[in-house]
TIVOSE-449559 format. One line per field, with one value per residue (C-alpha): x, y, z; residue in one letter. Coordinates in steps of 0.1 Angstrom, whole numbers. Example, Ala and Ser with C-alpha at 12.3 -4.5 7.8 and 13.67 -1.06 7.14 Angstrom:
px	(123; 137)
py	(-45; -11)
pz	(78; 71)
type	(a; s)
END
This chain:
px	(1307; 1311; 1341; 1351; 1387; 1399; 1439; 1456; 1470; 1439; 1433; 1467; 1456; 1424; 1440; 1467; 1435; 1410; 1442; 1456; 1422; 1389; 1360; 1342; 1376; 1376; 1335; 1347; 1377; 1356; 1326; 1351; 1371; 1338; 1324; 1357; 1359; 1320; 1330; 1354; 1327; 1304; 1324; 1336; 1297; 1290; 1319; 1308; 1342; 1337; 1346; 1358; 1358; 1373; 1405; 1411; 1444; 1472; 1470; 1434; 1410; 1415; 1387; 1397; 1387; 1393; 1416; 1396; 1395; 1411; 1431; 1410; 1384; 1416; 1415; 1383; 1385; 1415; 1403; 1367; 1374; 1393; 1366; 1339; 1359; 1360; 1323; 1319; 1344; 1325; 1286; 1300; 1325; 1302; 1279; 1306; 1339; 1360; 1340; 1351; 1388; 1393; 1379; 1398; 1428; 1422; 1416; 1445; 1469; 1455; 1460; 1498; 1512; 1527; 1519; 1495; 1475; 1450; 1474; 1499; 1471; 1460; 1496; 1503; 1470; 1479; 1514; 1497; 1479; 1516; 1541; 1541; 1538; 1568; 1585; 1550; 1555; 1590; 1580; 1554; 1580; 1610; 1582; 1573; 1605; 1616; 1584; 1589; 1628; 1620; 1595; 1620; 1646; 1620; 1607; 1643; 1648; 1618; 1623; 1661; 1647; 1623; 1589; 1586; 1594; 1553; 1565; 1590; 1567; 1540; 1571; 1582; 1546; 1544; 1576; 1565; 1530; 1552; 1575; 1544; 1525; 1554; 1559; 1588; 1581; 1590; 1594)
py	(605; 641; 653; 636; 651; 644; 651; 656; 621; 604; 623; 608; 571; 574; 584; 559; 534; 548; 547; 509; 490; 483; 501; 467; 466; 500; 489; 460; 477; 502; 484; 458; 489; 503; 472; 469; 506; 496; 470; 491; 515; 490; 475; 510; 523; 488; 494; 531; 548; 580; 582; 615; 615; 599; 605; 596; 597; 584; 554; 545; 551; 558; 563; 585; 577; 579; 553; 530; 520; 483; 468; 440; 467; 484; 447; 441; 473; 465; 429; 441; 454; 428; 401; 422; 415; 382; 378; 397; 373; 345; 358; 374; 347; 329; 355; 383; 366; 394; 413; 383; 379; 419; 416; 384; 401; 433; 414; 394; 423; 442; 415; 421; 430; 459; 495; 509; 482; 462; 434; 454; 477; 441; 431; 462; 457; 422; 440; 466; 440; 421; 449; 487; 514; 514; 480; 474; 501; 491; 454; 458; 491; 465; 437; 458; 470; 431; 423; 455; 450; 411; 417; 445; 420; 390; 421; 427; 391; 385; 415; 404; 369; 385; 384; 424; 454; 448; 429; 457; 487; 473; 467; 503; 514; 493; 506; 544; 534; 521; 554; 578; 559; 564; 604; 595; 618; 602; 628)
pz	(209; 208; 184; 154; 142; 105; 106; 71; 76; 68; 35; 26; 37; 20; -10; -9; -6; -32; -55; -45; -41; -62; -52; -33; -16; -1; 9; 26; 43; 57; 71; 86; 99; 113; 128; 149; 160; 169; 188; 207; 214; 227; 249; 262; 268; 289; 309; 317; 303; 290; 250; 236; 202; 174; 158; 118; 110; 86; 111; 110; 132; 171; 199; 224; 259; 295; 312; 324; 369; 368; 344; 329; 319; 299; 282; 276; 256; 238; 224; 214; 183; 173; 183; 168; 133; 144; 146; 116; 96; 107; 94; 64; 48; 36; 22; 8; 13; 11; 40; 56; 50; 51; 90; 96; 90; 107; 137; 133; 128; 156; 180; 172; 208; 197; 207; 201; 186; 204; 212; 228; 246; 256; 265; 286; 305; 313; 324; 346; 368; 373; 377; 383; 356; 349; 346; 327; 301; 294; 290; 265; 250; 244; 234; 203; 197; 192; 168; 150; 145; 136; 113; 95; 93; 77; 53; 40; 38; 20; -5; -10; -18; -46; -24; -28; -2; 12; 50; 53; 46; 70; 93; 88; 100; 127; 136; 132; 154; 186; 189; 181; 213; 230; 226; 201; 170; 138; 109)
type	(x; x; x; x; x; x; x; x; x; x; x; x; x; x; x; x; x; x; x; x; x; x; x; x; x; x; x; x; x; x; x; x; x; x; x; x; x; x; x; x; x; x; x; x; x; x; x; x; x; x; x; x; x; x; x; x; x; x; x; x; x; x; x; x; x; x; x; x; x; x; x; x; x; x; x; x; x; x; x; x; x; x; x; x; x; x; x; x; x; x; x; x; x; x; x; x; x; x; x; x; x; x; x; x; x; x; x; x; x; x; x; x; x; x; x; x; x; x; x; x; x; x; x; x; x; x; x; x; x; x; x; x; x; x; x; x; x; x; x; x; x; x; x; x; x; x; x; x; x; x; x; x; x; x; x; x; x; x; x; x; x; x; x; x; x; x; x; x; x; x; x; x; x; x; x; x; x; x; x; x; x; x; x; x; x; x; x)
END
């Protein structure tokens, strides 16, 4: 990897971190965070696809890469960051439990199929090999417009029923993720 570039996003996500979670927290959210970008990166190197850089930004961290040639190498990349949280959920519950859960649900959230997380890169992948470009792109768009616009409506439920505005916010971002991988600028 060649370039990493730090945008002013991920200053303001750090922050909103360092300020909302205990130091071993932050630890574990970073190493499980790491361990699934590794994974990614892996996976990437064995297939031969070229990686540019990494991007941290108010989103997290992305790898930047070439496309790859055929569509299941596209979803091999996609799902191994999320099993490389898998594995590392399943050697480090035991031994520091909150390693564990942290990774668990990093994996689990980025298996979402919604764009541009690893589910829906997995999902449009799948798509690809199916249908052309196109009809693919507007499957997988429409697909994560429907679990973003869901899980708004469950997060307003849940905050009008007195179970807090936290479903909605993560909603909200998901939400923001699918029209910034799509172009759409969100301000």
């Amino acid at each position: 990897m060649k370039h990493i570039d730090l945008q002013p996003g991920a200053a303001l996500l750090f922050g909103i971190l360092l300020f909302s979670l205990t130091p071993s927290e932050l630890l574990a959210l970073t190493l499980a965070a790491a361990v699934h970008e590794l994974g990614h990166l892996l996976m990437l190197r064995m297939l031969g696809i070229r990686v540019f850089g990494l991007t941290l930004a108010v989103t997290g961290p992305v790898l930047r890469c070439e496309r790859a040639a055929v569509w299941y190498e596209d979803l091999l990349a996609a799902l191994s960051g999320p099993m490389a949280g898998l594995l590392l959920w399943g050697s480090a519950v035991s031994r520091w439990p909150l390693l564990g859960e942290i990774s668990l649900f990093l994996s689990i959230l980025n298996l979402l199929p919604i764009l541009p997380l690893d589910g829906g890169r997995a999902l449009l992948a799948v798509l690809r090999h199916q249908f052309d470009e196109t009809i693919a792109e507007r499957i997988c768009t429409t697909v994560s417009g429907l679990l973003c616009g869901a899980m708004l409506f469950g997060g307003f439920l849940a905050a009008a029923s007195g179970y807090g505005i936290t479903l909605a916010v993560f909603a909200g971002w998901m939400a923001v993720l699918a029209c910034q991988s799509h172009g759409i600028v969100v301000k």
